[in-house]
N, C-alpha and C positions, 0 to 999 in steps of 0.2 A: 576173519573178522574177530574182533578179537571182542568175550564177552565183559558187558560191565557189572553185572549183580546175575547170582543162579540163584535160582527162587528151586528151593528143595518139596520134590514132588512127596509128600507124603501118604499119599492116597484118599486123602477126607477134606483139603482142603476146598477153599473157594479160588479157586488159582487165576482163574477170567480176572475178576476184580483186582487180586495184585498185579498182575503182569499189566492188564490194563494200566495202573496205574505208573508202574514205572515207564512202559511205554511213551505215557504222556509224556513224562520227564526229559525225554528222547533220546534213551538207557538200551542198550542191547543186551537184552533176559534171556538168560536160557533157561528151561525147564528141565531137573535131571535128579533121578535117586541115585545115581552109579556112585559109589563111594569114592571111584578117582575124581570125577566131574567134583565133589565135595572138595577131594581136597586139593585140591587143584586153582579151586575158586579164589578171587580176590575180595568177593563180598560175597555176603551170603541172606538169604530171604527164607525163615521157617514158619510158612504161613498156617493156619488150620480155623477150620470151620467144621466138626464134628466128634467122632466118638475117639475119646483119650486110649483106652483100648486097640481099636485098630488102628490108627494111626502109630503107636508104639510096635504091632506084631509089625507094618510093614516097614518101619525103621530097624525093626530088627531082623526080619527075613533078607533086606538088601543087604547087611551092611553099612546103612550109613548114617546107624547111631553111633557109631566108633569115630566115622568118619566125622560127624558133627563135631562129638566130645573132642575130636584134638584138634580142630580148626577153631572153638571156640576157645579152648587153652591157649591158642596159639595167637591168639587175637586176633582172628581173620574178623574185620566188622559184621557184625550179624546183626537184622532183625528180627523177630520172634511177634508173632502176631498171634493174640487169644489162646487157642492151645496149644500154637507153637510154644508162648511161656511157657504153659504147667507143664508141657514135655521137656521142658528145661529143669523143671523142679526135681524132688527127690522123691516126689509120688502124688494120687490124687485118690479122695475121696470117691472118685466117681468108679475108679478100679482097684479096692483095696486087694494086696498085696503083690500088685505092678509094680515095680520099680522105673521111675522117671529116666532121666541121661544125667539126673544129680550134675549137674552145673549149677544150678544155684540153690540154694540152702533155704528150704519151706516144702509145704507143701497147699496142693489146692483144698480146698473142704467147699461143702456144700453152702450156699449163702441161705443166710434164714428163712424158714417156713411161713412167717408172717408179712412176707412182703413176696409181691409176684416173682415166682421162680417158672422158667429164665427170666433173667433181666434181660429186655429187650429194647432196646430203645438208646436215647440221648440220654449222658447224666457229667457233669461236670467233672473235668479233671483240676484239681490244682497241685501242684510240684511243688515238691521244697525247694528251697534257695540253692540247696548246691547243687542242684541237676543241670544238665548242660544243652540237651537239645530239647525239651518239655518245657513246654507255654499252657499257661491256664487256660481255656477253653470247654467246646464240647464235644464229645467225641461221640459213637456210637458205640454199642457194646450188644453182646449177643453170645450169653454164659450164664449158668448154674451154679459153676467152682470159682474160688478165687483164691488168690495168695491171701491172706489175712495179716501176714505181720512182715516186715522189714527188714528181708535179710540182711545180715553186719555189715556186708561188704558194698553194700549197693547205695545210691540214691534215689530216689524214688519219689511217685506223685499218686494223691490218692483219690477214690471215689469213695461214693457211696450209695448202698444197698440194704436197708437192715441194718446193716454193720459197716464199717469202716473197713475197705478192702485195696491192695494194691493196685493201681488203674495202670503203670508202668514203671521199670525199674531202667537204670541204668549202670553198666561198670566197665568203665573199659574203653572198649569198642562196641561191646553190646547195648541193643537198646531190646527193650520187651514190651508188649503193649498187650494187658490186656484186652483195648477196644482195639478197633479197625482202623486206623489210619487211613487205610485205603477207602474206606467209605465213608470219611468224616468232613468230607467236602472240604472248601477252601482250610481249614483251619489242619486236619489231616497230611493234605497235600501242603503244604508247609512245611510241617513237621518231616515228613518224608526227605523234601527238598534242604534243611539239615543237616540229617541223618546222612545223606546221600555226601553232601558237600563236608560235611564236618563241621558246620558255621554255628557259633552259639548262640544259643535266645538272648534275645532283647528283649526284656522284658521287664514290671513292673516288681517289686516283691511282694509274694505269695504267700499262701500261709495252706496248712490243710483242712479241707473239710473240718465243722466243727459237727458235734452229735446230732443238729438238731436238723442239718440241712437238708433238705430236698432229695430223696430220689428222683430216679428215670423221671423223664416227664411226659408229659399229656403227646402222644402222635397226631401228627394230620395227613392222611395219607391216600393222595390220587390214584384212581384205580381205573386202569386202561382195557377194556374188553376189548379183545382183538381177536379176529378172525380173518384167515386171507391177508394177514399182516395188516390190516387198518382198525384202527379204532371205533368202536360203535357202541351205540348208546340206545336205550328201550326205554318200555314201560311193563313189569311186572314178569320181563324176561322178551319179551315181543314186540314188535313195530320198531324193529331196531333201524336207526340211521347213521351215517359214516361223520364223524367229529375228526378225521385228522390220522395223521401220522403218527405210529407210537413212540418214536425217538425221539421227533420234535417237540411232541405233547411230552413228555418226560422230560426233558430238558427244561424248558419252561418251569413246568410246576417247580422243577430242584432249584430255580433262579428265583422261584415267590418265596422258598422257605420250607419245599416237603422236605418232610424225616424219612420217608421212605417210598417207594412206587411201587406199588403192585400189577401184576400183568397176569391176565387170566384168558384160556386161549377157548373161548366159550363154546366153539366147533367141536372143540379135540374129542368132547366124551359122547356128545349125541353121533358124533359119523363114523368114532372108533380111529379117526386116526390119529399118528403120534404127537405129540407139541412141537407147536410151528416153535424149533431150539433157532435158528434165523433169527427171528425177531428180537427175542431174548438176547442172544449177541449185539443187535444194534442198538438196542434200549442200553445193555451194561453201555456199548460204548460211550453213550451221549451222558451218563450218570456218573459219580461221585459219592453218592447215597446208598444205603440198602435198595437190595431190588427181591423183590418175591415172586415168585413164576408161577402156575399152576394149569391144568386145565386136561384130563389126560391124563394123567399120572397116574400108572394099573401095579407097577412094580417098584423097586432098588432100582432098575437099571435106568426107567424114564427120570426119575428123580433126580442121579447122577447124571445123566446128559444136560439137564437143566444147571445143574449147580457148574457142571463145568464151562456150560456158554456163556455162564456169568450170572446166575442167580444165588442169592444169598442165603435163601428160604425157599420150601416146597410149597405149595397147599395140596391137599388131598380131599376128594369129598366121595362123588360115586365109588369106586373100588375100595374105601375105607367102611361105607356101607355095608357092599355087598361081602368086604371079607378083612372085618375087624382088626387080623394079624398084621395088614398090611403095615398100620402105625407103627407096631413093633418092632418091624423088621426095618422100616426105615430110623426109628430113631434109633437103635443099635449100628447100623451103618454110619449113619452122621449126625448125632446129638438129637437130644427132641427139641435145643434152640430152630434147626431147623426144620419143624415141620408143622404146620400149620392144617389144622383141620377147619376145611370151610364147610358150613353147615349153610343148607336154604332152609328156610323154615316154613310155614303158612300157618295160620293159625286155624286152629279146629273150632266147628262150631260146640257151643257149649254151651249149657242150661242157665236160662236168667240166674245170676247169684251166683255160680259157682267160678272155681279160678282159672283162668288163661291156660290152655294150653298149645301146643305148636307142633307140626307132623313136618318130618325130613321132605325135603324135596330132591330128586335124583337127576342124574342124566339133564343139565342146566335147566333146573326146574321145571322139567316137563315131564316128571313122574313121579309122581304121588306112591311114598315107601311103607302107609302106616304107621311108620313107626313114630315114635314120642322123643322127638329132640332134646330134652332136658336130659333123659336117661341116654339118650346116644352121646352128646357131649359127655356128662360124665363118667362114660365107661371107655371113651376115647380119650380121653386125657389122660386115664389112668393108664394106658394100652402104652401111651408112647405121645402124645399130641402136645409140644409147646405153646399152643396159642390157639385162639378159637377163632376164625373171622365167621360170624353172625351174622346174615343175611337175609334181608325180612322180605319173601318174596311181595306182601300186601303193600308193601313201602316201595320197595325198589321203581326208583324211578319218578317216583309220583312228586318228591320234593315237599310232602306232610311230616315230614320229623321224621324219628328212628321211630320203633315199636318198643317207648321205653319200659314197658313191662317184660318184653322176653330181656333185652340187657341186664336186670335187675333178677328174673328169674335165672338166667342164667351164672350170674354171677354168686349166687347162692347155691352152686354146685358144684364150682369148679375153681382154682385159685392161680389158673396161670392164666397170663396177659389174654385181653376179648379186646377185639376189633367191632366195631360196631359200622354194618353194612346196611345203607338201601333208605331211602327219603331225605338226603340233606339237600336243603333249599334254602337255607336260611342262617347266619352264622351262629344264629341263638339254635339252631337244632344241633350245633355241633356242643353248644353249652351243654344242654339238655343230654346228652346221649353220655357224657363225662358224666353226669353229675350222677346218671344211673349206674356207671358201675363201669363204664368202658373206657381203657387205654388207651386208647387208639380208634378213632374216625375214618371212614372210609368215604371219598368223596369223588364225584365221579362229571354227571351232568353240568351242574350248577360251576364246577370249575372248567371244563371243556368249551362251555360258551362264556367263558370269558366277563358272567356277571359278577361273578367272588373269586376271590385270587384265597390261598391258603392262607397269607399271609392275613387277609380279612378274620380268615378264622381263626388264628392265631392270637391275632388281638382283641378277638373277641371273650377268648379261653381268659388274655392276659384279663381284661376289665374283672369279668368273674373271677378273677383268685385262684386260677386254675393255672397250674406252672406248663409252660411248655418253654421250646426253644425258640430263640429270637430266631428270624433271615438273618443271612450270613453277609448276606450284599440288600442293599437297596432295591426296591420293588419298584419298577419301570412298568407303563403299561405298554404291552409293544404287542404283536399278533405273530402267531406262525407263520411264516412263509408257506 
């Protein structure tokens, strides 16, 4: 059988989600580091989703950064996804004195301190005129480094972060993408289909980003408690009931307009056993979007079996508790874009007059840790933690709003992207919960039974002046099978 695209193992990638996607295409992928299988290849796929460092020692332990370097000379069609670019470049801030595969001329640097690092989320791409397979759109991105300027040789299309940043280059036969393609839903898949075919955009003329435009925007993101592979749903962690299929229910939300799907396997840490990785493969299948997995996760290795079933992101909560290093060691393995620190909270009682405060919950909130959530958040972020998702066990469930005082407390500690978890009932609670200080919405109930669609929330954010992404398609009321 003869293959159509070899998607290059580099060992950090999110490799589920690429192949996935070429699959759809109905593409025969092979998965391979062997420097013959490289060069041997008639197209080539350099995905990445983690740490520029290892990814580099195992391109360079196999052999098939050599192998890369002269199939790209050679003009064997390539894509390059996220750090597959900066391992194209000539180095990266993130491992000063690595040398990159030097194929293209730059290097990555760190994107500015004053705006949420990782960039996590949707942020507009627009291409210059003379680029050949890139259509203005929005893609997803999931990075700290970027190319910042334009190498001579290339075409290119830009975002923005802080700064004005490369979002994808083109020369050649090569295309490079900062963001994910593969998880940037209809507009992604497109582009791929392109890239694939060689067909050039149709399109209007574009211009780049000007200084003043918009970063990442506001997320909405459905969040599927699964246990025994079905979805369920509570109040304050308890009286939980069965709402549906997690592949179906994911599917759905990605057809109202979610930016992302979260999956959290609520058993995995109270009974000790491992994450239901199953699910997580049926969910990627039925998805296009970011996916984030969690529930479980003790080690590197739980982590890694989730990223490769097709999760895009980790979360971690009890074993990060009980042994802080944990963060560390996972985001030296694969990026701290990927790793998410889920925090339960509850609120302490505290003396008429004095300020809020909030104690960890452990083990899917059913064990109270002492300890003071504000100082655990910021000594896990610092550890290694990309993202906070915030979970107000007083909320959860109840459909009374967020607990917009800890959002807001917390957001005064800590400078990477907060997910805001537990009371949305309402699309103005989803206002409210932005307006504290969170990037990202977590919603669960209230979209399960089918009262609010995302896109409700969406347009809710839109009325408030609160940027988010449009749906990609038309919002149909239709029910799961």
């Amino acid at each position: 059988m003869t293959t159509d695209v070899l998607v290059v193992d580099s060992g950090v990638a999110n490799l589920a989600s690429v192949l996935g996607s070429l699959h759809a295409l109905g593409l025969t992928v092979e998965c391979s580091r062997r420097p013959e299988d490289i060069a041997s290849a008639s197209r080539l796929v350099l995905p990445g989703v983690g740490s520029y460092a290892a990814a580099l020692e195992t391109l360079n332990e196999t052999g098939s950064n050599s192998a890369l370097r002269e199939a790209v000379t050679r003009g064997v069609p390539t894509l390059a996804i996220c750090l597959g670019l900066q391992l194209l470049l000539d180095g990266s801030d993130e491992s000063p004195g690595r040398n990159g595969l030097g194929l293209v001329t730059g290097r990555a640097r760190r994107l500015p301190a004053d705006v949420r690092v990782p960039h996590l989320g949707w942020n507009q791409v627009r291409p210059e005129p003379s680029t050949r397979w890139l259509d203005e759109g929005w893609a997803a991105f999931a990075h700290s480094f970027a190319l910042q300027d334009a190498p001579p040789d290339c075409c290119v299309a830009w975002s923005e972060h802080g700064t004005r940043f490369v979002a994808a280059l083109e020369r050649d036969n090569l295309l490079a993408c900062q963001f994910h393609p593969e998880l940037s839903s209809t507009w992604g898949h497109a582009l791929l289909t392109r890239w694939l075919r060689d067909e050039p955009c149709r399109r209007a003329t574009s211009s780049p980003p000007s200084s003043d435009r918009a970063s990442s925007v506001r997320r909405v993101v459905p969040c599927l408690d699964v246990r025994d592979g079905r979805v369920l749903k509570g109040v304050q962690f308890s009286g939980l009931r069965d709402v549906g299929d997690p592949a179906e229910l994911a599917a759905l939300h990605e057809r109202h307009g979610a930016d992302e799907i979260v999956v959290l396997d609520i058993g995995a840490t109270p009974s000790r056993r491992d994450t239901q990785v199953e699910t997580v493969r049926r969910v990627r299948a039925a998805l296009r979007i970011p996916l984030t997995a969690g529930g479980g996760v003790r080690g590197v290795d739980d982590a890694r079996a989730l990223l490769t079933a097709g999760a895009d992101k980790v979360t971690v909560n009890t074993a990060a508790v009980r042994r802080p290093e944990l963060l560390a060691e996972l985001a030296s393995a694969f990026g701290r874009q990927c790793v998410v620190l889920a925090v339960d909270v509850r609120r302490r009682k505290t003396s008429p007059g004095s300020m809020p405060r909030w104690e960890v919950l452990v083990s899917g909130g059913h064990e109270p840790t002492g300890r003071d959530a504000l100082e655990w958040i910021a000594e896990a972020t610092e550890l290694g933690a990309g993202e906070v998702l915030l979970t107000s066990w007083d909320r959860d469930g109840t459909r009374a709003g967020c607990d917009l005082a800890s959002l807001d407390a917390t957001r005064r500690v800590t400078t990477v992207p907060l997910i805001a978890s537990g009371g949305i009932g309402t699309a103005e609670h989803v206002v409210d919960a932005v307006r504290a200080g969170a990037d990202a919405v977590l919603a669960a109930s209230v979209l399960h039974d089918r009262e609010l669609t995302v896109n409700d929330l969406k347009q809710a954010l839109a009325a408030a002046g609160l940027p988010t992404r449009p749906p990609l398609e038309p919002v149909m009321n239709e029910e799961v099978p």
